[in-house]
C-alpha positions as CSV (number, residue, x, y, z in Angstrom):
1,X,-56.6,-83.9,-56.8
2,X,-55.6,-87.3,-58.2
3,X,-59.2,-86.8,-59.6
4,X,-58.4,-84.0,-62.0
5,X,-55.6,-85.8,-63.2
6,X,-52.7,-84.0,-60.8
7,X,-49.3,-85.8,-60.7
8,X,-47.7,-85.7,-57.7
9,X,-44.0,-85.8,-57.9
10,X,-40.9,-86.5,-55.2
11,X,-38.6,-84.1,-56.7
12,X,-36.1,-87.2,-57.3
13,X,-35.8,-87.5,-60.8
14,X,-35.6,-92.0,-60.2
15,X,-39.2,-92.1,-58.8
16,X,-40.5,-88.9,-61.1
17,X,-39.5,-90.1,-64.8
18,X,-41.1,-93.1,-63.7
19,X,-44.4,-91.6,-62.8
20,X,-44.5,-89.1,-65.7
21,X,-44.0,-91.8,-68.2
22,X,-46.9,-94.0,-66.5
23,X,-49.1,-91.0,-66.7
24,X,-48.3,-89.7,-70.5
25,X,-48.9,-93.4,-71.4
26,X,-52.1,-93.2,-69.9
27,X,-53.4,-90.4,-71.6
28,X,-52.2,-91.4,-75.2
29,X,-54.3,-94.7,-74.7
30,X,-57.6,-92.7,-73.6
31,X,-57.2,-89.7,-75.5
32,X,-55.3,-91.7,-78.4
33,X,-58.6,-94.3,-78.4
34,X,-60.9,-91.6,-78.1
35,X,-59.3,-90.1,-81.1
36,X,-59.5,-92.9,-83.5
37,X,-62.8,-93.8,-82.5
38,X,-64.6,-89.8,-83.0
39,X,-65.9,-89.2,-86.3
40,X,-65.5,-85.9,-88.9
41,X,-69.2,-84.8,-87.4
42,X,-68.6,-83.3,-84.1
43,X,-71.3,-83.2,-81.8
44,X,-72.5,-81.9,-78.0
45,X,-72.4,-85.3,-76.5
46,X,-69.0,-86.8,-77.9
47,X,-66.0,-85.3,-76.9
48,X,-63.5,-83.1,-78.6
49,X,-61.4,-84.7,-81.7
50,X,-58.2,-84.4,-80.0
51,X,-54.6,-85.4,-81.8
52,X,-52.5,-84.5,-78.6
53,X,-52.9,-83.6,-75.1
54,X,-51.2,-80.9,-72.8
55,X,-49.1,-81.7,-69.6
56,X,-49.3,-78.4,-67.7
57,X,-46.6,-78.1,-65.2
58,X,-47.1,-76.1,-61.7
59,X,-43.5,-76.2,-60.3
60,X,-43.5,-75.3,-57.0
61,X,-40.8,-72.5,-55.8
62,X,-39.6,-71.2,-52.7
63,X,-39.6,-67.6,-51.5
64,X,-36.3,-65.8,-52.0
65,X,-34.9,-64.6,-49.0
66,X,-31.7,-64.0,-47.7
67,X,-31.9,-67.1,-45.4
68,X,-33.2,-69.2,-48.3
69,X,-30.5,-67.8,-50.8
70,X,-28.1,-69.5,-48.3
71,X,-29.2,-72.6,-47.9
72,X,-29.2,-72.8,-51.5
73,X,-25.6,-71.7,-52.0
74,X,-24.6,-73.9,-49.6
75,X,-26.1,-77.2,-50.9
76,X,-24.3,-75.9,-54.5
77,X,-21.3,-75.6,-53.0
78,X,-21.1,-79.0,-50.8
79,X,-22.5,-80.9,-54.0
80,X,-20.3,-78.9,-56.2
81,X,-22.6,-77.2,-58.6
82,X,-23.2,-73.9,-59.7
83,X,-25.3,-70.9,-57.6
84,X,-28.5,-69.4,-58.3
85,X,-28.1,-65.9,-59.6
């Protein structure tokens, strides 16, 4: 996966920011190069003028069930934050 470019994240927000930043530097400086080096004339064996690039974000999620609507309510209420409705 690390191949096609996944991130993988820790779900603690410390460690994540961290590797997020890494990896959106990253790609401005290849895609960012790439850019300012393609000419006006595209052709089939340069790649696509890009100005940007898109960080697609595959959250994972949990089933909802009753026993997982508890846990959740309880970790709310012992860390004092709202419930999921």
């Amino acid at each position: 996966m690390q191949m096609a470019r996944c991130l993988y994240l820790k779900r603690d927000w410390r460690e994540d920011e961290k590797r997020m930043r890494r990896a959106v530097r990253h790609l401005s400086s290849v895609y960012g190069a790439s850019c300012s080096s393609s000419s006006s004339s595209s052709s089939s064996s340069s790649p696509p003028s890009l100005s940007s690039f898109q960080l697609l974000l595959f959250p994972e999620g949990t089933d909802l069930t009753p026993e997982t609507t508890a846990k959740s309510d309880a970790f709310a209420d012992k860390n004092n934050r709202q419930r999921f409705k």
